[in-house]
MIDRENLO-182055 format. One line per field, with one value per residue (C-alpha): x, y, z; residue number from 1. Coordinates in steps of 0.25 Angstrom, whole numbers, always signed. Example, Ala and Ser with C-alpha at 12.3 -4.5 7.8 and 13.67 -1.06 7.14 Angstrom:
BEGIN
X: +49, +55 $
Y: -18, -4 $
Z: +31, +29 $
n: 1, 2 $
This chain:
BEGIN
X: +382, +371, +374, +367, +376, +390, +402, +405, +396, +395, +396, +383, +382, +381, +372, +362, +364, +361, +347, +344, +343, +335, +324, +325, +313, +304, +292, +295, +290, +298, +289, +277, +274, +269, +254, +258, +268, +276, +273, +284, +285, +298, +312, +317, +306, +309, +324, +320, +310, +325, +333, +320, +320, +335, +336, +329, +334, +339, +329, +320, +306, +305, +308, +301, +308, +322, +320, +312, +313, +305, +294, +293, +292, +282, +273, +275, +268, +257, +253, +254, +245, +237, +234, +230, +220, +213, +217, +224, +236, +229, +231, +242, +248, +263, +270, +270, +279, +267, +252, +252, +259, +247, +235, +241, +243, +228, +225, +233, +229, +213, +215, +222, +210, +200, +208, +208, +192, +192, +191, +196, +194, +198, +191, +193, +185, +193, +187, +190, +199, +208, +223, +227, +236, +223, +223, +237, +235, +222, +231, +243, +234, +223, +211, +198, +197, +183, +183, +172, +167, +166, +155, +152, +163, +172, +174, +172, +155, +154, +142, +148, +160, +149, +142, +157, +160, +158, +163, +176, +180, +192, +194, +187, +194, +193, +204, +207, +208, +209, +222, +215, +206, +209, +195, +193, +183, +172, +179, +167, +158, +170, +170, +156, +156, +169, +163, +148, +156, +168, +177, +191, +193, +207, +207, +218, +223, +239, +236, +228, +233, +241, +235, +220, +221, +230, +220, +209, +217, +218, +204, +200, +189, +191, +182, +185, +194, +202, +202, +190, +183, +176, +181, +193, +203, +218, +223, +233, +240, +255, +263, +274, +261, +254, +260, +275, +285, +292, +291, +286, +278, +263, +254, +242, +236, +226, +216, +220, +229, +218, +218, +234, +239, +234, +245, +255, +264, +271, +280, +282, +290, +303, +314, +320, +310, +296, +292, +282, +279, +268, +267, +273, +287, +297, +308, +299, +310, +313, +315, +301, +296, +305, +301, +286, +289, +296, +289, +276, +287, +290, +275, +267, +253, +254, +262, +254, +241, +248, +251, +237, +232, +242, +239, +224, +225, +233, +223, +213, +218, +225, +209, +204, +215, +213, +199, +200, +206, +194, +193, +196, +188, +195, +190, +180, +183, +195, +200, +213, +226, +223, +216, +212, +208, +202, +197, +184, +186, +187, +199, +209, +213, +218, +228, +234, +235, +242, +253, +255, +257, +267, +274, +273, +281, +269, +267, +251, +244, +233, +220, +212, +196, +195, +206, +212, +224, +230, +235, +242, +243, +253, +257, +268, +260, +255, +266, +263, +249, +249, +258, +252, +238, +247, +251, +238, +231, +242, +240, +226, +228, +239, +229, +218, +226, +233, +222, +230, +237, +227, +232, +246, +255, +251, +237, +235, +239, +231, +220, +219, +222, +214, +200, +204, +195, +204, +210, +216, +223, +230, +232, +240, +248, +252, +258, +266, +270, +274, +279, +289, +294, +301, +310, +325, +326, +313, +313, +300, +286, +277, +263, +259, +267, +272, +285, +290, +301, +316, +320, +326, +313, +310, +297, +294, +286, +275, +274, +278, +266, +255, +247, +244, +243, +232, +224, +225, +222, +211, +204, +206, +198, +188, +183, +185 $
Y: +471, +482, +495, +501, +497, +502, +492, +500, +505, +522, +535, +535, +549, +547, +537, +545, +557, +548, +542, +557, +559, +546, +555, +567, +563, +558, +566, +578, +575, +584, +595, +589, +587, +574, +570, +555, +545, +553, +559, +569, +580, +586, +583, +583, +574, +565, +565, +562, +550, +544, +546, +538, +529, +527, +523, +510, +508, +494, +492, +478, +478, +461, +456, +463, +456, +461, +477, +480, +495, +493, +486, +497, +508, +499, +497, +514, +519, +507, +512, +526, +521, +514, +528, +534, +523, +521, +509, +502, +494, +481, +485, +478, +482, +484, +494, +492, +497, +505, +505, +494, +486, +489, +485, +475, +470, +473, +464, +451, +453, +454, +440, +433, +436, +434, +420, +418, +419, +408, +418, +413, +424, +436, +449, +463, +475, +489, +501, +507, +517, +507, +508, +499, +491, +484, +478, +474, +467, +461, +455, +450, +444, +439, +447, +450, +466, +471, +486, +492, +508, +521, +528, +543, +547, +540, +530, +517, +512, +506, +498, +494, +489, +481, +473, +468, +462, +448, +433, +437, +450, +451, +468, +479, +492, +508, +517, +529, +536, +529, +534, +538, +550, +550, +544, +539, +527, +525, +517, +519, +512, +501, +497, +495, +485, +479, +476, +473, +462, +457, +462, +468, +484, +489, +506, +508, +522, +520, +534, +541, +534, +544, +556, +554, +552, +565, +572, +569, +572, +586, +586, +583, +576, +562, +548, +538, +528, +520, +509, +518, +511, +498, +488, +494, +482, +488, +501, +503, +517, +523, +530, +534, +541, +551, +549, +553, +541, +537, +524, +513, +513, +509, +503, +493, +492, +483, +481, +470, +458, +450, +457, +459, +445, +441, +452, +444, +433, +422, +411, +400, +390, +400, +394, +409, +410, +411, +424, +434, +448, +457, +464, +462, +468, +457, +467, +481, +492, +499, +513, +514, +511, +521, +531, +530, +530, +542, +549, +547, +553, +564, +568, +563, +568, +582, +581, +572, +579, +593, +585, +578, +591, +599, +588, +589, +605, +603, +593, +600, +612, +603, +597, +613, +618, +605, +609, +623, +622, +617, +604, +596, +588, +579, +565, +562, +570, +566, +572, +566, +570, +561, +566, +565, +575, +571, +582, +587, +594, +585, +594, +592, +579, +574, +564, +575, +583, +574, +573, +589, +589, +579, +586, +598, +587, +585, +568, +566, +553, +549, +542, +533, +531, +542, +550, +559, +565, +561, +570, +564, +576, +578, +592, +596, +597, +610, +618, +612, +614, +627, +623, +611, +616, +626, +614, +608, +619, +622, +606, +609, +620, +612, +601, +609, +616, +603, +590, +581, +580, +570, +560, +561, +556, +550, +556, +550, +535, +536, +542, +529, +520, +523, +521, +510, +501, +488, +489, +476, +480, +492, +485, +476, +486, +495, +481, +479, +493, +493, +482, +484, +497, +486, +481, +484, +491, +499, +515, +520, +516, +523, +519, +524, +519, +506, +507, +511, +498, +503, +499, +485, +478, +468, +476, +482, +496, +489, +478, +490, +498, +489, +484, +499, +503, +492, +498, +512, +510, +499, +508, +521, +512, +507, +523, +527 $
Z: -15, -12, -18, -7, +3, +4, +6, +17, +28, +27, +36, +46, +42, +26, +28, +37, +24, +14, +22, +24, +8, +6, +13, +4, -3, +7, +14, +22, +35, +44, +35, +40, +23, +24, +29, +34, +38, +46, +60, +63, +72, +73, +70, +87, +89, +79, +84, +98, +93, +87, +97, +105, +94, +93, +108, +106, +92, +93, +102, +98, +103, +99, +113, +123, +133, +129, +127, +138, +133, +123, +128, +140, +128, +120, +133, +135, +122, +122, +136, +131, +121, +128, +138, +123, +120, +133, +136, +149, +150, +147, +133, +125, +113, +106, +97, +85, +73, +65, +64, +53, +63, +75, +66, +59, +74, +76, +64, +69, +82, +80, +69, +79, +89, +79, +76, +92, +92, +78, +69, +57, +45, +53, +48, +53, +48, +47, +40, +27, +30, +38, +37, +28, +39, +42, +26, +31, +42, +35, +25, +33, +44, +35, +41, +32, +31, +33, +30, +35, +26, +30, +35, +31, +42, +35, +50, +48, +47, +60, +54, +43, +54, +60, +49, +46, +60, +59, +66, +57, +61, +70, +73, +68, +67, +69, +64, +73, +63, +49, +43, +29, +34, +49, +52, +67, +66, +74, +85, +96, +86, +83, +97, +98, +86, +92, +105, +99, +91, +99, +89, +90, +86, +85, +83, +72, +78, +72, +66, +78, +90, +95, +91, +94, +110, +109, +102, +112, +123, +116, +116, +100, +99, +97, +94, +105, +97, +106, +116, +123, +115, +119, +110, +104, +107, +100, +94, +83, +84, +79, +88, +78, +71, +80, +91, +84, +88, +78, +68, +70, +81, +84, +95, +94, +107, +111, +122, +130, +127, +124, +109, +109, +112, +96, +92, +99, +89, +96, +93, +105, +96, +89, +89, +92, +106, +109, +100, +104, +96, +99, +84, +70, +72, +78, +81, +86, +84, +98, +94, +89, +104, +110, +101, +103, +119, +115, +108, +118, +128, +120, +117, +128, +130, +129, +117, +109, +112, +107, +94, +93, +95, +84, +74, +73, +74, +61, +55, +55, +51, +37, +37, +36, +26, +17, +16, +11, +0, -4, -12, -1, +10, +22, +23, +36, +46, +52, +67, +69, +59, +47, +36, +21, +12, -3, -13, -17, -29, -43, -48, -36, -36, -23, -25, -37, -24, -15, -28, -27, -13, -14, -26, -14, -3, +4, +6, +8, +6, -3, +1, -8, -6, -5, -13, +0, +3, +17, +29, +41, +51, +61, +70, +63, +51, +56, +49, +36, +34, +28, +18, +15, +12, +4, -5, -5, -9, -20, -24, -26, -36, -43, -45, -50, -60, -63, -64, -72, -58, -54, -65, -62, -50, -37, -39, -53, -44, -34, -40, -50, -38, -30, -38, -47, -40, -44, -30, -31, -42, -37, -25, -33, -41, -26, -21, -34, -34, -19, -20, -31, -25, -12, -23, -21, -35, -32, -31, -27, -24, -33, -31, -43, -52, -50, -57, -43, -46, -51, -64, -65, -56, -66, -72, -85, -84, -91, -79, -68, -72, -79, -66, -63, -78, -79, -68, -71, -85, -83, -73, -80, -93, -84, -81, -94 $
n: 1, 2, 3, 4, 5, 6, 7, 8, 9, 10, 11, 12, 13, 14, 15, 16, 17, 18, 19, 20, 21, 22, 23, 24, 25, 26, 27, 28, 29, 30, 31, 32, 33, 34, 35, 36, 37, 38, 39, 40, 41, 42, 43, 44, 45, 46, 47, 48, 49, 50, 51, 52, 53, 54, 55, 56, 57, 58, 59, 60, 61, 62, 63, 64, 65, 66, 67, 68, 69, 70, 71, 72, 73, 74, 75, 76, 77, 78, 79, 80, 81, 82, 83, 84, 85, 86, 87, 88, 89, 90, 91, 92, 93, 94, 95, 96, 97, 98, 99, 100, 101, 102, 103, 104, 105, 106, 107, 108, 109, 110, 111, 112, 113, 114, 115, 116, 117, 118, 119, 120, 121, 122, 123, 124, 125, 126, 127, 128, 129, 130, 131, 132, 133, 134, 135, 136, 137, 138, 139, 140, 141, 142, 143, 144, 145, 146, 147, 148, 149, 150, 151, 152, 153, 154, 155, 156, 157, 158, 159, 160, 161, 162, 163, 164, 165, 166, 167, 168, 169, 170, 171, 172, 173, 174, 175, 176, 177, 178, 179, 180, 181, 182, 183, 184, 185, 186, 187, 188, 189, 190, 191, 192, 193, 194, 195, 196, 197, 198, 199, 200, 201, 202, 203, 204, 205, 206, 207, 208, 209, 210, 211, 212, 213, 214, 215, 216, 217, 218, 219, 220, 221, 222, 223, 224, 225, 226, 227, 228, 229, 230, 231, 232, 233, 234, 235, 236, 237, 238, 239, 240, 241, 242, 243, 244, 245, 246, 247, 248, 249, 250, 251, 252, 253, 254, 255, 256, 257, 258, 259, 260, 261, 262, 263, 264, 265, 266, 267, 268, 269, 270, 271, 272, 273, 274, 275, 276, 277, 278, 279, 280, 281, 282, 283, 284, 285, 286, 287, 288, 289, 290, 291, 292, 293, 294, 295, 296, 297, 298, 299, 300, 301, 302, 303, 304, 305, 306, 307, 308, 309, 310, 311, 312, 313, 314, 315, 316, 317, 318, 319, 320, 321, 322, 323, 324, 325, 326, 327, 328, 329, 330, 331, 332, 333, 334, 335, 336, 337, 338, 339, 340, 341, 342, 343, 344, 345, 346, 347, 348, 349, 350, 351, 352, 353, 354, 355, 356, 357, 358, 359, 360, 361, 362, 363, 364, 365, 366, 367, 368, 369, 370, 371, 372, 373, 374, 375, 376, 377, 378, 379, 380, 381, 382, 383, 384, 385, 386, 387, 388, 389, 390, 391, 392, 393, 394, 395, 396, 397, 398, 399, 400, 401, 402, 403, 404, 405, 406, 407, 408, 409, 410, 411, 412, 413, 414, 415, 416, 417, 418, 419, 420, 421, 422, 423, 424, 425, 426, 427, 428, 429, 430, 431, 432, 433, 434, 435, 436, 437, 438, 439, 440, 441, 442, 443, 444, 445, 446, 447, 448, 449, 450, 451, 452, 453, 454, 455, 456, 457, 458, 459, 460, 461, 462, 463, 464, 465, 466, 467, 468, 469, 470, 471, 472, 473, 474, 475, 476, 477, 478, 479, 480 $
């Protein structure tokens, strides 16, 4: 028998202690210490979103037909959605648990259409900077990735969009922004391509969905992005992001039913009924549709513009105090709450940065191509700035005064990593690594070191460690 499961069942309370200890060591959110993964305001409000939540918990979004509830809240907060992104009621779209969710979606959709139209060898071209949920759906939907460079704004070249487009290519996309530097791509200039060439664009927005309208409306000066524009045909955006519902929850939306009817699976000849689903998920978690409902409720217009408005105030004003101290410079120029920053001195290491803030409890990602430091920006982040630049600046000292830092830790990984240029290779070693941390006797993924597997797993040391020791050392020789 599991260990891990008592012979008898325990007092609600013990248990409820016990899961609050599992959390002692993860990030500190409610302090506003972490810069992604988490959008959080307040505790009453995140109260209220459970208790919203809690209402439909049992609640299954699979049959349509049977909780009318659900699909009168779904239908809600895509019309809502719809009012943001300029676009009438002959939109369609659905709900979806999370933005990998919506362009997987987006990536089925356009192959099925492209197959509707004979195209046999489906090809989308995405930029550089693209989330990596479209290398996702590429692989699980068999779809050729074209990616498209930069230009000197750090947008995706338009031109270079254009010689790519070809009898094969099934969508182009624009990200609005791109998640690694906060980039809006030149959306305007997408259209124009779309249309020239007949060709599908989706506007991945799963990050600025809900905060870029808001923004506009409190008069901050923002690119056109939307279905506004001429051949823009569906949008991806997250409402449990910006526009602070809680867990899973996102929208795709396209223009007409024309593009959404690919989206659609159905099965005529089950044995268990004629089966229809509109996305991935069978069973769609009612909870989750209450508490965007609710959370748009809650908020409304006036609210969400006063946090669109907050938020890039406090943006801007990490953007200025980053770039004091100094050796620092922000990627692009970036106007919504995403940013990157990477150094500009040789002696301040940025990745041996990132560890001493972590050591100081903040949890900030690392960029690759180039080497950054990540910020996610939300409101309540005002009251942490000063402290943060604080440790920043204190981080900066520390590394200076200390450059072996740079060789050791998190920074000593992903500074190798990133510039082996054997990417197959370390691709190769991150599967096996994260792979091993799902066994049942695994503790911890460590992607820096790939004995992340518990004692007992079935591996010497020497065969934990020797895919990643023959990289490192073999492109460590070859500089030498």
């Amino acid at each position: 028998m599991n260990s891990n499961v008592p012979q008898k069942g325990r007092p609600f309370e013990e248990i409820l202690k016990e899961l609050d200890s599992f959390g002692k060591d993860d990030p500190k959110y409610k302090e506003a210490k972490t810069w992604s993964l988490v959008y959080y305001l307040n505790e009453e409000y995140t109260q209220f979103l459970n208790d919203a939540y809690s209402k439909y918990f049992s609640a299954n979004g699979l049959n349509p037909t049977a909780f009318k509830s659900l699909k009168r809240l779904e239908k809600e907060v895509l019309r809502f959605t719809a009012d943001l992104f300029h676009v009438d009621y002959e939109a369609c779209g659905v709900m979806t648990s999370c933005g990998t969710e919506s362009c997987m979606l987006a990536v089925k959709t356009y192959r099925d259409l492209g197959r509707s139209k004979g195209i046999k060898k489906p090809e989308m071209i995405i930029p550089e900077t693209a989330h990596v949920a479209w290398d996702k759906g590429a692989e699980y939907f068999g779809v050729k990735i074209r990616r498209a460079p930069l230009d000197e704004n750090w947008q995706v070249d338009v031109k270079a969009v254009e010689k790519m487009i070809n009898k094969n290519t099934v969508m182009i996309l624009g990200s609005a922004p791109e998640y690694p530097h906060g980039i809006i791509d030149p959306i305007e200039k997408l259209g124009k391509l779309a249309v020239a060439h007949k060709v599908p664009l989706h506007v991945d927005s799963c990050v600025g969905g809900y905060i870029l309208p808001f923004m506009e409306m409190a008069g901050i000066d923002v690119p056109v992005w939307d279905f506004r524009v001429d051949g823009v045909t569906s949008i991806s955006a997250d409402i449990h992001k910006y526009g602070f519902a809680a867990k899973g929850a996102s929208c795709i939306l396209y223009r007409n039913i024309d593009y959404f009817k690919h989206q659609v699976f159905a099965n005529q000849d089950w044995p268990g009924g004629v089966f229809a689903s509109p996305a991935f998920l069978g069973t769609r978690p009612g909870g989750a549709y209450a508490a965007a409902w609710a959370a748009i409720q809650a908020n409304g217009i006036e609210g969400y513009v006063a946090l669109a408005k907050k938020t890039i105030e406090v943006s801007n004003l990490l953007k200025e105090e980053i770039c004091k101290l100094g050796c620092f410079e922000i990627i692009g120029k970036p106007i919504v709450s995403l940013l990157a920053f990477r150094s500009t001195d040789k002696d301040v290491n940025i990745f041996a940065v990132g560890d001493v803030m972590e050591e100081k409890g903040w949890h900030i990602d690392r960029l690759q191509m180039p080497d950054a430091l990540h910020a996610m920006v939300t409101a309540p982040h005002e009251k942490v700035i000063e402290a943060f630049i604080a440790d920043l600046k204190d981080a900066v000292q520390t590394v200076r005064e200390h450059p072996e830092l740079a060789e050791e830790g998190q920074a000593a990984t992903y500074g190798m990593i990133s510039h082996i240029p054997l990417r197959g290779m370390v691709r190769k070693q991150v599967i096996d690594i994260f792979a091993n941390s799902y066994k049942l006797n695994a503790t911890e993924i460590d992607l820096s070191d790939s004995s992340a597997v518990a004692p007992g797993g079935g591996e010497s040391e020497g065969e934990k460690k020797s895919l990643m020791d023959k990289i490192i050392n073999w492109y460590v020789k070859k500089k030498s």
